[in-house]
N, C-alpha and C positions, 0 to 999 in steps of 0.2 A: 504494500500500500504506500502511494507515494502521498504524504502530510506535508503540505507549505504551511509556513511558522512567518507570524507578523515579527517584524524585525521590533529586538526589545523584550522578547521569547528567552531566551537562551537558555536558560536552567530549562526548560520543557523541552529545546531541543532538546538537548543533551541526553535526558534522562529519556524519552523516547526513542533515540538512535541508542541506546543501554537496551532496550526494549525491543528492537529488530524493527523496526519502522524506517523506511525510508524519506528522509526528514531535508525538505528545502528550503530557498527564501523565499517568501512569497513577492517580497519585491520584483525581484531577480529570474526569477525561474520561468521560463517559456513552451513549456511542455505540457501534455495529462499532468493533471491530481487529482487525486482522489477525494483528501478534504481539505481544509483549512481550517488552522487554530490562530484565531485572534483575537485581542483584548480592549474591554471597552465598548463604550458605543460612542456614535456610530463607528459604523466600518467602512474603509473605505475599497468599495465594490471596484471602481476601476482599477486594482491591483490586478483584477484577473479578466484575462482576455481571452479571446476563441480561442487559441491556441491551449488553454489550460483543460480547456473541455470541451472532448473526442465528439466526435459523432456519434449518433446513434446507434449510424449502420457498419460505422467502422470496425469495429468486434476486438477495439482495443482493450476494454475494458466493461467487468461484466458487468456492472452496476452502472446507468446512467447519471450523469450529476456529480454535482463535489460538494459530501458533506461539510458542512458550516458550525464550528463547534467557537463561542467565545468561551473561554479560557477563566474569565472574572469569580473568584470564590468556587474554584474545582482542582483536585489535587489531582497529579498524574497518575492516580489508579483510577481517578474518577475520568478524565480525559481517556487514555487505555481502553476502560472498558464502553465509551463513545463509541471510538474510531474502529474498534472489534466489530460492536455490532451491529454501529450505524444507526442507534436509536439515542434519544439524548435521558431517558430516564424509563422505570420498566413502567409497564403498563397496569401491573396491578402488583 
């Protein structure tokens, strides 16, 4: 899973790439992601361009979209267990 990190991150990269995640800038980075972790409101959406996310029909990647997870008041188990299963809290 490739995670872009809002610059200002770093202890969450870090401990994520500790975690087997493939961890970018989000600034920087011009490819697929999968999600992004960033902090605060607002966010700033023109970070991420077409180029970040595939086509539908492309069959790069099997989930369409790139989860959106702010960061504000969640620890890296609670981020972790987000980006695993792509839900932001359980359902019941």
């Amino acid at each position: 899973m490739v995670v872009a990190i809002q610059e200002g991150l770093g202890e969450i990269k870090k401990e994520l790439l500790k975690r087997g995640f493939d961890v970018v800038d989000l600034e920087t980075y011009n490819y697929p992601i999968d999600a992004i972790i960033y902090k605060g409101i607002p966010f700033q959406i023109s970070y991420v361009s077409g180029n970040n996310m595939p086509a539908m029909s492309s069959g790069i990647r099997e989930n369409y979209g790139v989860f959106m997870v702010n960061s504000n008041n969640r620890s890296i188990d609670e981020l972790e267990n987000m980006l695993r299963t792509r839900y932001y809290s359980p359902l019941f």
